[in-house]
C-alpha positions in Angstrom: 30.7 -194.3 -147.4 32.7 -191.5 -145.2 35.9 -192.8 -144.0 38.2 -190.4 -141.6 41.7 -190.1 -141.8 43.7 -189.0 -138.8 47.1 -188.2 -138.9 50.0 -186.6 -136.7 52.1 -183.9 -137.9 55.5 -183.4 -136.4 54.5 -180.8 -133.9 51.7 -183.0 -131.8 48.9 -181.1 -134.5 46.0 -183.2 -136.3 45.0 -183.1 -139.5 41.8 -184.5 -140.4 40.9 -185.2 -143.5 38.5 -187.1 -144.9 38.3 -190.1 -147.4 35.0 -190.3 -149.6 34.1 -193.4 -150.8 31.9 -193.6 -153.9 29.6 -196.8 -154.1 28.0 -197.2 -157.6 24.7 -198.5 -157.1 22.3 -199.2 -159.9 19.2 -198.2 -159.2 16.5 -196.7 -161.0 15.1 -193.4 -160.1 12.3 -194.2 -158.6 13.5 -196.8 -155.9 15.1 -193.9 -154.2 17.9 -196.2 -153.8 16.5 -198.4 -151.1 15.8 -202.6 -151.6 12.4 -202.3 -152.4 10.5 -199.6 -155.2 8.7 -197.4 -152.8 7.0 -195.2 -155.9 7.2 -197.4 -158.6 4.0 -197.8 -160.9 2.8 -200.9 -162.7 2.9 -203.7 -160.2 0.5 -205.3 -157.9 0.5 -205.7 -154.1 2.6 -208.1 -152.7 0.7 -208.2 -149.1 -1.6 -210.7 -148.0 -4.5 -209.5 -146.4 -5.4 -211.6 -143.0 -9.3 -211.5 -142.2 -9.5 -209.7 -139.3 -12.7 -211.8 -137.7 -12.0 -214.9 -136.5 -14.9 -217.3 -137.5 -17.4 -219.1 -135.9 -18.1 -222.7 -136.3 -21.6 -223.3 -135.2 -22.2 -226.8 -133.6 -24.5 -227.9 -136.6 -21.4 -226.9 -138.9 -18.9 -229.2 -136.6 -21.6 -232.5 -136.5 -21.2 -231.9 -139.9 -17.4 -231.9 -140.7 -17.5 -235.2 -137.9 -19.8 -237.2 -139.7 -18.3 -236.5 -143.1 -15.1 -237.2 -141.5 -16.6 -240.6 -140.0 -18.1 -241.5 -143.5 -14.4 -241.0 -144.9 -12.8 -242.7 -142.3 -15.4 -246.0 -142.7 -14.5 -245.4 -146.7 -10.8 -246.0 -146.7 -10.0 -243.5 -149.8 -7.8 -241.5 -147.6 -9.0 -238.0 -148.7 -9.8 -237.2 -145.0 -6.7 -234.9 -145.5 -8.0 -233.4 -148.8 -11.3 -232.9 -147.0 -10.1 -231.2 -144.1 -7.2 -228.6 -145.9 -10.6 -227.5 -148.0 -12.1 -227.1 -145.3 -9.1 -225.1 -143.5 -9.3 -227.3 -140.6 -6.9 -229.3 -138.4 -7.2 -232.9 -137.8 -6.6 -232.4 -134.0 -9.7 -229.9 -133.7 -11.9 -232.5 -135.8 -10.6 -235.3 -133.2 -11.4 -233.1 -130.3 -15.4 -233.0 -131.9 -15.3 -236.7 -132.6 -14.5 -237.1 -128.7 -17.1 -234.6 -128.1 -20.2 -235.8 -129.7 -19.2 -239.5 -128.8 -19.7 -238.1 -125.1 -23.0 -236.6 -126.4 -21.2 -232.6 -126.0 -21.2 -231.8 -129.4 -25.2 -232.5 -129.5 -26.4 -229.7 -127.1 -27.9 -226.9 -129.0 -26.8 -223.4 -127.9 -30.8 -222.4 -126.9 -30.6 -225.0 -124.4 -27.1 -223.4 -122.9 -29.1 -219.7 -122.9 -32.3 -221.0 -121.5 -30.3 -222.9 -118.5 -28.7 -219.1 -117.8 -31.9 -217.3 -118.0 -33.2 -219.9 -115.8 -29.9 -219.2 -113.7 -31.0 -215.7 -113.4 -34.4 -215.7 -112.7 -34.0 -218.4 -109.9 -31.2 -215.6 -108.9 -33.7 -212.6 -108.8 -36.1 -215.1 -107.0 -33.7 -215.8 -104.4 -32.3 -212.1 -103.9 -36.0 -210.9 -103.4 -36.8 -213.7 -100.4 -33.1 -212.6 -99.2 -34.3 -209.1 -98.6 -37.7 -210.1 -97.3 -35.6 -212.0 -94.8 -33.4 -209.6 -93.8 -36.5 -206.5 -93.2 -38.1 -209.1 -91.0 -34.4 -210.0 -89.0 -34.7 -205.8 -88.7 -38.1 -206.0 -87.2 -37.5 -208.7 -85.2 -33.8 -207.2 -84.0 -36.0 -203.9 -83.2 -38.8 -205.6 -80.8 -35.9 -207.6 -78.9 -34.0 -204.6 -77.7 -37.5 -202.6 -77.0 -38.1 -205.7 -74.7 -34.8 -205.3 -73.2 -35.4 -201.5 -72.8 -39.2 -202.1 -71.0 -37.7 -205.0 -68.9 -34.9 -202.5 -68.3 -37.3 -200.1 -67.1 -39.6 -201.8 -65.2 -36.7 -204.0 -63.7 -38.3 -206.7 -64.4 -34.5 -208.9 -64.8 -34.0 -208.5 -61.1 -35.6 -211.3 -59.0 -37.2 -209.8 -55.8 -38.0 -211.9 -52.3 -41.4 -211.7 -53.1 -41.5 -213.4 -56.1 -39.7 -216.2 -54.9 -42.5 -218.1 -53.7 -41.8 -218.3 -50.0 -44.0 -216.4 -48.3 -43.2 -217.0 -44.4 
């Protein structure tokens, strides 16, 4: 440690000096003094390594872990606990699949899920192609409407004229 000393001569000077502390440490060479060995041979890793892919449970996998859970339950042994720390699971996810496949959830296979959205989609296509058809014929239509206007325009056709009235005197 580095401790300064300041003191005040009789003329308004400074003088600095300093105090050097020695601290005895004992350490080996190879820890480089610090609180863990950094280079130090011989001994294994201390870190855990997390899996870095979170894991899937598959519906089949979950009807499972509920009926097994169920048939423990009807049992009484009270290994559900056991059971479920093998299987690294939590009793509140397993409740929330219990609630599920009572409702009948839990039951739905994925294929069913992906064939309603390819379903989705090709009722989507359908409608986007009769959308356009609709919207060239509005076009067509929209077109001969003001051609109309333009020929009636033209041939003045809009303006009512004595003759056309019907009395003819």
């Amino acid at each position: 440690m580095l401790y300064t000393r300041m003191t005040h001569t009789e003329g308004g000077e400074r003088d600095t000096g300093f105090i050097i502390a020695d601290i005895v440490q004992e350490t080996s060479p190879e820890t480089e003094g610090g609180r863990r060995p950094t280079g130090v041979s011989g001994g294994e890793a201390v870190e855990v390594e997390v899996p870095v892919t979170r894991r899937r449970l598959t519906i089949p996998y979950k009807i499972r872990i509920v009926e097994t859970v169920k048939t423990l339950k009807a049992e009484g042994h009270g290994s559900i606990g056991a059971f479920l720390r093998r299987e690294g699971l939590y009793y509140s996810t397993v409740r929330k699949w219990i609630e599920q496949y009572e409702r009948g959830e839990l039951a739905r296979r994925q294929d069913e899920s992906k064939a309603k959205t390819r379903a989705l989609q090709a009722e989507n296509q359908r409608l986007r192609r009769k959308l356009e058809q609709v919207e060239r014929k509005l076009k067509k239509t929209e077109a001969i409407v003001e051609i109309q206007k333009k020929l009636s325009a033209i041939l003045s056709l809009d303006q009512t004229t004595p003759n056309d009235s019907g009395d003819e005197h």
